[in-house]
Biopython code that builds the backbone (N, CA, C, O; Angstrom):
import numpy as np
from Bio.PDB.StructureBuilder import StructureBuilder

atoms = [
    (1, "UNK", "N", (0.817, -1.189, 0.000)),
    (1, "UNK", "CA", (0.000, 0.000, 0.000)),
    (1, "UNK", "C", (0.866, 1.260, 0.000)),
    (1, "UNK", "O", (0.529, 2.296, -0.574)),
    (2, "UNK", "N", (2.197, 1.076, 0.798)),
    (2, "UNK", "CA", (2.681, 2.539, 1.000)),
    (2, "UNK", "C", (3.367, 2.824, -0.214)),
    (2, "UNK", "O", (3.563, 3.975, -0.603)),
    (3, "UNK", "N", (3.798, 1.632, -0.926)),
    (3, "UNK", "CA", (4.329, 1.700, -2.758)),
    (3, "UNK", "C", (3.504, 2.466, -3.370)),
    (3, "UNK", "O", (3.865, 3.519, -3.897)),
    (4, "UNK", "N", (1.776, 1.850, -3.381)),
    (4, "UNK", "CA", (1.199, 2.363, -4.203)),
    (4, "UNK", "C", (0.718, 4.161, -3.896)),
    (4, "UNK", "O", (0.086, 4.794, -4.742)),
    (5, "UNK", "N", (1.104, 4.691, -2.721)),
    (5, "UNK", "CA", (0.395, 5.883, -2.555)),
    (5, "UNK", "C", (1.725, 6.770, -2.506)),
    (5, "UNK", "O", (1.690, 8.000, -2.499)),
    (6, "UNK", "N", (2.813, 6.071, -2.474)),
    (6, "UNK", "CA", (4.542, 6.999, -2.962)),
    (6, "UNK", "C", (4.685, 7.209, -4.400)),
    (6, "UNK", "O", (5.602, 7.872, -4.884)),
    (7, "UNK", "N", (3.592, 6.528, -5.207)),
    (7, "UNK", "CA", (3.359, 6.026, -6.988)),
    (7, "UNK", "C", (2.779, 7.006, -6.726)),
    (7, "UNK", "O", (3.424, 8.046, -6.862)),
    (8, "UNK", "N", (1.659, 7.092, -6.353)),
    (8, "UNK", "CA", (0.824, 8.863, -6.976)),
    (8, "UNK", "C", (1.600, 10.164, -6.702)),
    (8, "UNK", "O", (1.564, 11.224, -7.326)),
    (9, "UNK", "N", (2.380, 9.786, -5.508)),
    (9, "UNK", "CA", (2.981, 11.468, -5.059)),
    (9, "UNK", "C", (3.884, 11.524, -6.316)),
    (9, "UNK", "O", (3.730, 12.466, -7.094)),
    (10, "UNK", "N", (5.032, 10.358, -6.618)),
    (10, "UNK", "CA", (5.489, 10.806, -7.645)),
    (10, "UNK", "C", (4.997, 11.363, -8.891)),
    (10, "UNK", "O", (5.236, 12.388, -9.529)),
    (11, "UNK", "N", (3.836, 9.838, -9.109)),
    (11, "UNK", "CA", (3.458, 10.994, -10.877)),
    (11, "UNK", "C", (2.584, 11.816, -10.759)),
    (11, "UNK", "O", (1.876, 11.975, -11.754)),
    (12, "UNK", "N", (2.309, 12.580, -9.634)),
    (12, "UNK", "CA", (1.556, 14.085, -9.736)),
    (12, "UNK", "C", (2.679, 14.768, -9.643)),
    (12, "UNK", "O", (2.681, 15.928, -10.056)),
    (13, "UNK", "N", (4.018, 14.122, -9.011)),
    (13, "UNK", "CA", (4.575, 15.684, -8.876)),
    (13, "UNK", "C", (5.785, 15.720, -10.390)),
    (13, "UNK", "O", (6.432, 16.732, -10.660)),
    (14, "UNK", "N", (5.867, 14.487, -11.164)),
    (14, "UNK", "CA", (6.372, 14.180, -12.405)),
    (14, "UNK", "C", (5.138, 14.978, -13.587)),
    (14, "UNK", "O", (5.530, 15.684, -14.516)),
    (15, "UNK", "N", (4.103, 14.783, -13.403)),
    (15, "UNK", "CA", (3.068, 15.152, -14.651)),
    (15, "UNK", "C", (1.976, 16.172, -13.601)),
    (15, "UNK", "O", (0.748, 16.164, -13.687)),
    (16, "UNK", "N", (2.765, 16.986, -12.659)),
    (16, "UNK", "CA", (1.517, 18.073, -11.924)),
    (16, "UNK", "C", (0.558, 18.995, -12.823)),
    (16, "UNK", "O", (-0.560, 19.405, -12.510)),
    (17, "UNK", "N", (1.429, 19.278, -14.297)),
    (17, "UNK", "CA", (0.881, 20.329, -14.753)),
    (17, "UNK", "C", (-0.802, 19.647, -15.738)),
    (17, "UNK", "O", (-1.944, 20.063, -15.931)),
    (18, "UNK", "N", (0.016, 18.418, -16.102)),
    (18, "UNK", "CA", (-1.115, 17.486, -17.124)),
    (18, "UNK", "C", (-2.277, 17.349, -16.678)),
    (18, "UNK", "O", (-3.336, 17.669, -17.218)),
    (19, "UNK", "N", (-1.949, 16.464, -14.840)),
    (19, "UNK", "CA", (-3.003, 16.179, -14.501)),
    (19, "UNK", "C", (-3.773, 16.989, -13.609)),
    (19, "UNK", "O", (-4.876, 16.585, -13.242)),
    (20, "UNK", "N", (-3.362, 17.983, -13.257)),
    (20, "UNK", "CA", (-4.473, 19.685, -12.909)),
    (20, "UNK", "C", (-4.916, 19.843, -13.755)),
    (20, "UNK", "O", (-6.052, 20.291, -13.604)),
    (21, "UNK", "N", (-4.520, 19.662, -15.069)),
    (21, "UNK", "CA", (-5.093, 20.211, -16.552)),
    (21, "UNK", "C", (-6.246, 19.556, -16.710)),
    (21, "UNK", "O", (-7.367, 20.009, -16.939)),
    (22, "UNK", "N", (-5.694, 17.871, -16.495)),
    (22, "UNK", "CA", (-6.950, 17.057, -16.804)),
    (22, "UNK", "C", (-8.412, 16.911, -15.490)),
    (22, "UNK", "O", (-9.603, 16.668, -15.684)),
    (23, "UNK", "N", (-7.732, 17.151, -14.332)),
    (23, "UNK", "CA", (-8.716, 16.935, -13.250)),
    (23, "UNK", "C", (-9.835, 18.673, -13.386)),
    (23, "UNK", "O", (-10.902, 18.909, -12.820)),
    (24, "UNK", "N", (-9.137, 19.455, -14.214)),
    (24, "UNK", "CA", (-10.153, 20.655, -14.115)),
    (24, "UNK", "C", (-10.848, 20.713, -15.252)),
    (24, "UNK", "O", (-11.906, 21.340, -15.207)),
    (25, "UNK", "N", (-10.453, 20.105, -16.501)),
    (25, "UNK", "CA", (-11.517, 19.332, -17.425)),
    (25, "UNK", "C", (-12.300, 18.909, -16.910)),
    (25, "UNK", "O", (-13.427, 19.402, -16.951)),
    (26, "UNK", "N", (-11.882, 17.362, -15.924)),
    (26, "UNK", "CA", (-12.681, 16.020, -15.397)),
    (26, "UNK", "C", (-13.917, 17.166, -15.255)),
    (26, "UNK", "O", (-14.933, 17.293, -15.939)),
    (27, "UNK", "N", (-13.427, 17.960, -14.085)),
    (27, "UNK", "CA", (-14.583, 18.966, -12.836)),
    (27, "UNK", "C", (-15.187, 19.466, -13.746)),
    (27, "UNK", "O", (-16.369, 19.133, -13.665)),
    (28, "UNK", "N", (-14.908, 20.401, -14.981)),
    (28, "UNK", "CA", (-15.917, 20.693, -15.841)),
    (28, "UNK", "C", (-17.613, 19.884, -16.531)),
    (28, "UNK", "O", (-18.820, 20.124, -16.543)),
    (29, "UNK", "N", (-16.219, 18.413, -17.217)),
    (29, "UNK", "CA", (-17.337, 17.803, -17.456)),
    (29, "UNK", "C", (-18.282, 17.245, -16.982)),
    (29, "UNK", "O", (-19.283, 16.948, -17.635)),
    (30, "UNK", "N", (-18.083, 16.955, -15.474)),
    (30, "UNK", "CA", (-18.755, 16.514, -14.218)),
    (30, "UNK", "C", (-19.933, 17.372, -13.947)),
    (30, "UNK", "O", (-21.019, 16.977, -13.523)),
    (31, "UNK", "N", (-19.531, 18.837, -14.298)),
    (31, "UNK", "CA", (-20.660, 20.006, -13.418)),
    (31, "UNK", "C", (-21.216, 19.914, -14.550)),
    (31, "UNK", "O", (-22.376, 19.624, -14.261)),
    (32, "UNK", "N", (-21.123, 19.988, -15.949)),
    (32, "UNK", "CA", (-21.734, 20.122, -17.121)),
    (32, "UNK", "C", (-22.728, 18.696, -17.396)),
    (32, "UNK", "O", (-23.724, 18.952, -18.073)),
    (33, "UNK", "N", (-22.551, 16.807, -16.838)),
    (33, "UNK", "CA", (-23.371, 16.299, -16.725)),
    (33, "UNK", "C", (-23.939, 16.086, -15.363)),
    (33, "UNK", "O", (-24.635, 15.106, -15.097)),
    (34, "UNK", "N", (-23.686, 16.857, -14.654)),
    (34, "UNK", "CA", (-23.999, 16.734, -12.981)),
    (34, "UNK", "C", (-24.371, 15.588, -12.082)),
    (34, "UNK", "O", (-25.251, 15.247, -11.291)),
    (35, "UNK", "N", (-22.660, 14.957, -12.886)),
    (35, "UNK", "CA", (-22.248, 13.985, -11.879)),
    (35, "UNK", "C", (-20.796, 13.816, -12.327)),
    (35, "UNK", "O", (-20.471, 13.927, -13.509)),
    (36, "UNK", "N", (-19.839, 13.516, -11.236)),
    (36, "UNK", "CA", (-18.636, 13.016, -11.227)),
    (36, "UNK", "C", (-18.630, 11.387, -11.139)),
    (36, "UNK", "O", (-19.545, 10.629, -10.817)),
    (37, "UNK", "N", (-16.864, 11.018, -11.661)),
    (37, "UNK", "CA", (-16.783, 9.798, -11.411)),
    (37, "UNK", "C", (-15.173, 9.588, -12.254)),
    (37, "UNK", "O", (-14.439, 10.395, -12.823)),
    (38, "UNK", "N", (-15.077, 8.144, -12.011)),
    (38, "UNK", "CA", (-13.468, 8.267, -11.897)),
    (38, "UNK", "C", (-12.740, 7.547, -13.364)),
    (38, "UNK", "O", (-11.651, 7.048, -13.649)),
    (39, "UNK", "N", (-14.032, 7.824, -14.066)),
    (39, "UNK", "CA", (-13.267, 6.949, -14.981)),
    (39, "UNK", "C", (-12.322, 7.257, -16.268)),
    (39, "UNK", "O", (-11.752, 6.556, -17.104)),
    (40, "UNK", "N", (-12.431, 8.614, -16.023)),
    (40, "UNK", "CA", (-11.512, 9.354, -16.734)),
    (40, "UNK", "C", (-9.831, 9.634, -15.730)),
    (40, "UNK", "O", (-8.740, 9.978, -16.184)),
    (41, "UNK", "N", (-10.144, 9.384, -14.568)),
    (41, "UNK", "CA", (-9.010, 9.809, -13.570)),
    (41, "UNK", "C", (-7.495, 9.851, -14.051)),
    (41, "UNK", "O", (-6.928, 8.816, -14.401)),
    (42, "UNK", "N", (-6.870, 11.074, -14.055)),
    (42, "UNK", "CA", (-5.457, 10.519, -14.850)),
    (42, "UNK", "C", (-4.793, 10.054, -13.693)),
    (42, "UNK", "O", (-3.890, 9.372, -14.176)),
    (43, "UNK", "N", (-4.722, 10.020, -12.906)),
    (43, "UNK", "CA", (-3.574, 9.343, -11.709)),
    (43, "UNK", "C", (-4.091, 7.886, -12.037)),
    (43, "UNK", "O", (-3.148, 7.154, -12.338)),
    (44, "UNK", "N", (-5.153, 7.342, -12.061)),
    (44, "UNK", "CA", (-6.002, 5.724, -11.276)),
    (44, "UNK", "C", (-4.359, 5.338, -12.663)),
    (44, "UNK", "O", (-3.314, 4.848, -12.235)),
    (45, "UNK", "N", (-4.497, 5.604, -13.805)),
    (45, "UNK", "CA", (-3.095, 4.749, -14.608)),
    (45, "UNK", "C", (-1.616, 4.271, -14.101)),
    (45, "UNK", "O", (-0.828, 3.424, -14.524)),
    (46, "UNK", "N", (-1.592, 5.107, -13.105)),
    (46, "UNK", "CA", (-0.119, 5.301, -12.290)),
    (46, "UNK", "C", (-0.217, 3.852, -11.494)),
    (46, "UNK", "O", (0.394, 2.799, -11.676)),
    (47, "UNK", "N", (-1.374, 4.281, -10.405)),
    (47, "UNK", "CA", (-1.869, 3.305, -9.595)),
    (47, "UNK", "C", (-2.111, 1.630, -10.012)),
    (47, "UNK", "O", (-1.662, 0.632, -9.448)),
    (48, "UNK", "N", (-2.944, 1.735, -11.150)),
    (48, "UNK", "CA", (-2.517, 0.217, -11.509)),
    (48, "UNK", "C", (-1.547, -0.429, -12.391)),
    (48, "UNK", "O", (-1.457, -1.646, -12.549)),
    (49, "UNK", "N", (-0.873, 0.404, -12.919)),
    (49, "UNK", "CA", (0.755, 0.306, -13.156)),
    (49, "UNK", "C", (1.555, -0.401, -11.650)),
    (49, "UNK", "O", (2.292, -1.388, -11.650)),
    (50, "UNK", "N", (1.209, 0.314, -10.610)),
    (50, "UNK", "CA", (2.221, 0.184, -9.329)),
    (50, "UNK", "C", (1.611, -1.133, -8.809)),
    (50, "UNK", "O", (2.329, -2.007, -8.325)),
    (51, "UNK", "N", (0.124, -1.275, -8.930)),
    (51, "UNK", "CA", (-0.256, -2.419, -8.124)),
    (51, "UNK", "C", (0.235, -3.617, -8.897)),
    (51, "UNK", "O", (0.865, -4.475, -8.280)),
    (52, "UNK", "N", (-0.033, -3.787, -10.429)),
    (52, "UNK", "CA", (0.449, -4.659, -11.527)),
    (52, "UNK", "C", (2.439, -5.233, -11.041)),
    (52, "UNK", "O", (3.040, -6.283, -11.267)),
    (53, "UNK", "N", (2.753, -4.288, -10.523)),
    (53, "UNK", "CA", (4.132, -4.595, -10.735)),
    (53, "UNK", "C", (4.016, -4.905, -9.420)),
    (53, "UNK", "O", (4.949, -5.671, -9.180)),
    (54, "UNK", "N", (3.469, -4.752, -8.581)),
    (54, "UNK", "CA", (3.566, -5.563, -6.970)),
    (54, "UNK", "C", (3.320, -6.921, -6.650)),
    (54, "UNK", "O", (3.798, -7.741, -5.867)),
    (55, "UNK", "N", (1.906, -6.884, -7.996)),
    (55, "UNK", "CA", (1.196, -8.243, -8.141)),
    (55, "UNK", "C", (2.314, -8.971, -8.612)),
    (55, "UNK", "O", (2.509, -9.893, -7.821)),
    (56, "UNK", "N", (3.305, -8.989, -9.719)),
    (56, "UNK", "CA", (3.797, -9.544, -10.631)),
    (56, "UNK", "C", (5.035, -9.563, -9.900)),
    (56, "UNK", "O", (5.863, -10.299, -10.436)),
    (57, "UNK", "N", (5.446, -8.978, -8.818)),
    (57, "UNK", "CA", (6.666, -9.487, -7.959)),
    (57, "UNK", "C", (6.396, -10.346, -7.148)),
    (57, "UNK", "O", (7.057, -11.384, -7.113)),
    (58, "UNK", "N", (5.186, -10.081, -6.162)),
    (58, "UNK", "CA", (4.485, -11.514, -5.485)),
    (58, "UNK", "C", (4.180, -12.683, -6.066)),
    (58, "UNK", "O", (4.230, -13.642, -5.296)),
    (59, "UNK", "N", (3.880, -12.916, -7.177)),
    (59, "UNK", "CA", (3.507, -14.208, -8.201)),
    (59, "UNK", "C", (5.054, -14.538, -8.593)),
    (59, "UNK", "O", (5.126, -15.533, -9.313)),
    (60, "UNK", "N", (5.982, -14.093, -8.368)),
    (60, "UNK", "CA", (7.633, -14.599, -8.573)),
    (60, "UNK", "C", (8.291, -15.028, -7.654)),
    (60, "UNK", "O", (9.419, -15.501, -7.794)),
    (61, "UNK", "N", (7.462, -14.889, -6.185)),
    (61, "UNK", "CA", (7.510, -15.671, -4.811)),
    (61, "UNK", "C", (7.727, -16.806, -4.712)),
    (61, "UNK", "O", (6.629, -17.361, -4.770)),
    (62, "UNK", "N", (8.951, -17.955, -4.523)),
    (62, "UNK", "CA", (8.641, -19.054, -4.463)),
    (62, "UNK", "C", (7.572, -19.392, -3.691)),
    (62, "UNK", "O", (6.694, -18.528, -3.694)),
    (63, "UNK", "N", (7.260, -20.742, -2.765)),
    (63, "UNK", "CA", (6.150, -21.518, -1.901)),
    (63, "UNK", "C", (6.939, -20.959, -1.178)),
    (63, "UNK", "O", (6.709, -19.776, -0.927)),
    (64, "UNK", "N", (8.248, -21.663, -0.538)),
    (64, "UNK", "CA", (8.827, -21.106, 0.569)),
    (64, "UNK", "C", (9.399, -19.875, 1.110)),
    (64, "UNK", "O", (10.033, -19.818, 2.164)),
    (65, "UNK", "N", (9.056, -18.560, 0.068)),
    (65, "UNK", "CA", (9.129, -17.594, 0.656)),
    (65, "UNK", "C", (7.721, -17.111, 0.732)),
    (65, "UNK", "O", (7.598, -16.365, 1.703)),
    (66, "UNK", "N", (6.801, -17.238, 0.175)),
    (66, "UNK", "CA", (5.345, -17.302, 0.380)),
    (66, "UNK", "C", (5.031, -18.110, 1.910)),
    (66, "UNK", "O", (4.256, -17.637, 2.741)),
    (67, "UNK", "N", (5.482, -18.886, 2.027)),
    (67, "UNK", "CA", (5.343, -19.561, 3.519)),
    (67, "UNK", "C", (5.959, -18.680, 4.400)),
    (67, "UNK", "O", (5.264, -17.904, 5.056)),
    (68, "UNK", "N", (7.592, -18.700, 4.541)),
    (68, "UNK", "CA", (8.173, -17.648, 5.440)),
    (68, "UNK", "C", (7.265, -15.923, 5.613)),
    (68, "UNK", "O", (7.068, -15.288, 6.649)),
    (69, "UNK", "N", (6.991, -15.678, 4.616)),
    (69, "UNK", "CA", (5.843, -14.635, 4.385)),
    (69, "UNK", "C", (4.639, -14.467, 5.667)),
    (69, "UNK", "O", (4.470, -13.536, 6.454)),
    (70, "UNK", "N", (4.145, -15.340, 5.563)),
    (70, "UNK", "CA", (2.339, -15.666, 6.581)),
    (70, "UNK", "C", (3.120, -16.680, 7.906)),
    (70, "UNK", "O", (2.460, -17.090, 8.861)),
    (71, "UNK", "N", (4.183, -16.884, 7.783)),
    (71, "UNK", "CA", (4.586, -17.816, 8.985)),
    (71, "UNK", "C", (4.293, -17.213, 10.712)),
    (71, "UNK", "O", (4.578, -16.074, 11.084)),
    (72, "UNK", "N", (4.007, -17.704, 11.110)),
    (72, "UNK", "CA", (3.589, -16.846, 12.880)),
    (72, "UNK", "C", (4.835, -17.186, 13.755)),
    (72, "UNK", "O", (5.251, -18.325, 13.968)),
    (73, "UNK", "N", (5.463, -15.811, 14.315)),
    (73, "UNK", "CA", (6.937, -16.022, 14.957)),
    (73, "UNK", "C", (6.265, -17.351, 16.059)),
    (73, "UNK", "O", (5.150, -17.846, 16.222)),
    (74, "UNK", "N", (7.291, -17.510, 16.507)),
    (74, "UNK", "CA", (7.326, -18.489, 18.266)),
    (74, "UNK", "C", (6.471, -17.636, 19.282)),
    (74, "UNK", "O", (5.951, -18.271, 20.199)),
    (75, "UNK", "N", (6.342, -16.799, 19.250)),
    (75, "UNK", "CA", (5.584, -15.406, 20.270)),
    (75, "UNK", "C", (4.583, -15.556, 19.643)),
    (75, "UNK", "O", (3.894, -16.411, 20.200)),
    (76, "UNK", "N", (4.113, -15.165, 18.739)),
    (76, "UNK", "CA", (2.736, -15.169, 18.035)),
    (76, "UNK", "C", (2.136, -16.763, 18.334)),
    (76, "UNK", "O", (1.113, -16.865, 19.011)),
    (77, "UNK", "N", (2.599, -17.607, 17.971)),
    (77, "UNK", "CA", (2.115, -19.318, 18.135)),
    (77, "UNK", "C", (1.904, -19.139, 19.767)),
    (77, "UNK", "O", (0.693, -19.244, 19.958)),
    (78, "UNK", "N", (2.523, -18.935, 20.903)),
    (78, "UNK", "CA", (2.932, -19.078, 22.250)),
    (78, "UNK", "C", (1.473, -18.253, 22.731)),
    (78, "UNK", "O", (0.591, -18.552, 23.536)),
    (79, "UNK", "N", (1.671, -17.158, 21.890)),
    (79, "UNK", "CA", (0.319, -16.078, 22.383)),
    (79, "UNK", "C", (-0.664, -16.926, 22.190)),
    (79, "UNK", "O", (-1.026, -17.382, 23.275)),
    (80, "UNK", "N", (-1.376, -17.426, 21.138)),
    (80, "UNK", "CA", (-2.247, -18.159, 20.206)),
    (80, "UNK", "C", (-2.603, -19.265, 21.554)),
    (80, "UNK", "O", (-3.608, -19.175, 22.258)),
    (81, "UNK", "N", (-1.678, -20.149, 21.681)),
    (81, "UNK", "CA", (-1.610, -21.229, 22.660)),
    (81, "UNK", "C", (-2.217, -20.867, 23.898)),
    (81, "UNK", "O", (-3.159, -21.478, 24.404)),
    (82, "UNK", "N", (-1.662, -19.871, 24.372)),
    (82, "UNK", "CA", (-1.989, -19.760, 25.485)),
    (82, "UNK", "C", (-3.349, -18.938, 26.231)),
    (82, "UNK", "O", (-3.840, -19.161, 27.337)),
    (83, "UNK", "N", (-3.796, -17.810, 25.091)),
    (83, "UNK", "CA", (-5.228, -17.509, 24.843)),
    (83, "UNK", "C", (-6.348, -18.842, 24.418)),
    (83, "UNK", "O", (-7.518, -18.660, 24.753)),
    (84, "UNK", "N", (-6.019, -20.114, 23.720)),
    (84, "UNK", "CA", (-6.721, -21.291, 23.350)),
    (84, "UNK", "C", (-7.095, -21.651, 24.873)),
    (84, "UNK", "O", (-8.234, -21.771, 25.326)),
    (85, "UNK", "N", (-6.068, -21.772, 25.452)),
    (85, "UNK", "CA", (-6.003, -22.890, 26.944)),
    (85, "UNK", "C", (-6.891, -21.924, 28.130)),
    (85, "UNK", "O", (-7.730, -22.338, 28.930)),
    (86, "UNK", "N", (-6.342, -20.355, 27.918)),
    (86, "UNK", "CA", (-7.179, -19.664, 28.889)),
    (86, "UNK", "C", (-8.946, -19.495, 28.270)),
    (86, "UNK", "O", (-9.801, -19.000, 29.005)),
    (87, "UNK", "N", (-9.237, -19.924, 27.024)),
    (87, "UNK", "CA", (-10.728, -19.675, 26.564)),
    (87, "UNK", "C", (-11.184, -21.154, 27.158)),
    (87, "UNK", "O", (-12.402, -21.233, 27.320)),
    (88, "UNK", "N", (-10.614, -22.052, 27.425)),
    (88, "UNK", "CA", (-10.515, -23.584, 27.415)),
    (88, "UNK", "C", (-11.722, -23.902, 29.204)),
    (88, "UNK", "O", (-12.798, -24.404, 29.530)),
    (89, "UNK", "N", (-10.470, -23.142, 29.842)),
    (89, "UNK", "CA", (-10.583, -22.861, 31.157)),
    (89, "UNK", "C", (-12.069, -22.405, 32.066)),
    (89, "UNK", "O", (-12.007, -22.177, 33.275)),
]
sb = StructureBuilder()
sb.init_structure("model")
sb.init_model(0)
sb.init_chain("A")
sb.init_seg("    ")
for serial, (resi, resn, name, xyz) in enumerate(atoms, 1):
    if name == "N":
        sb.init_residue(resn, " ", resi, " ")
    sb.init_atom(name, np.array(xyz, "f"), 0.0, 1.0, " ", f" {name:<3s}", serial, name[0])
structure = sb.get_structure()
């Protein structure tokens, strides 16, 4: 998540002038059919550019770093255990 929202600061502040240009169009054409919506958005391109390449580094994950990934330390398991036994009780 913090990739994808360091992706917009950059390409607004790489293309600031384009996409003010285009978001005060967007607002035009919005008040002119009196309604907004995002499907013209010039940033949302940035954004699934950044998520695409996050996706496509996670899918290059072996199993066993996908496992080490979701694995629960010794503290986390110990916590787990020992909240089971005190609900038990």
């Amino acid at each position: 998540m913090q990739e994808t929202l360091a992706s917009i600061d950059v390409a607004y502040k790489n293309n600031k002038a384009e996409i003010e240009a285009a978001m005060f169009d967007l607002a035009l054409e919005g008040i002119a059919n009196g309604k907004m919506d995002y499907s013209k958005d010039p940033i949302l391109p940035h954004v699934v550019a950044t998520i695409n390449k996050t996706v496509e580094k996670f899918s290059k994950i072996s199993k066993e770093e996908q496992d080490k990934m979701v694995a629960l330390t010794e503290e986390q398991l110990n916590a787990i255990k020992n909240a089971d036994v005190r609900a038990r009780d």
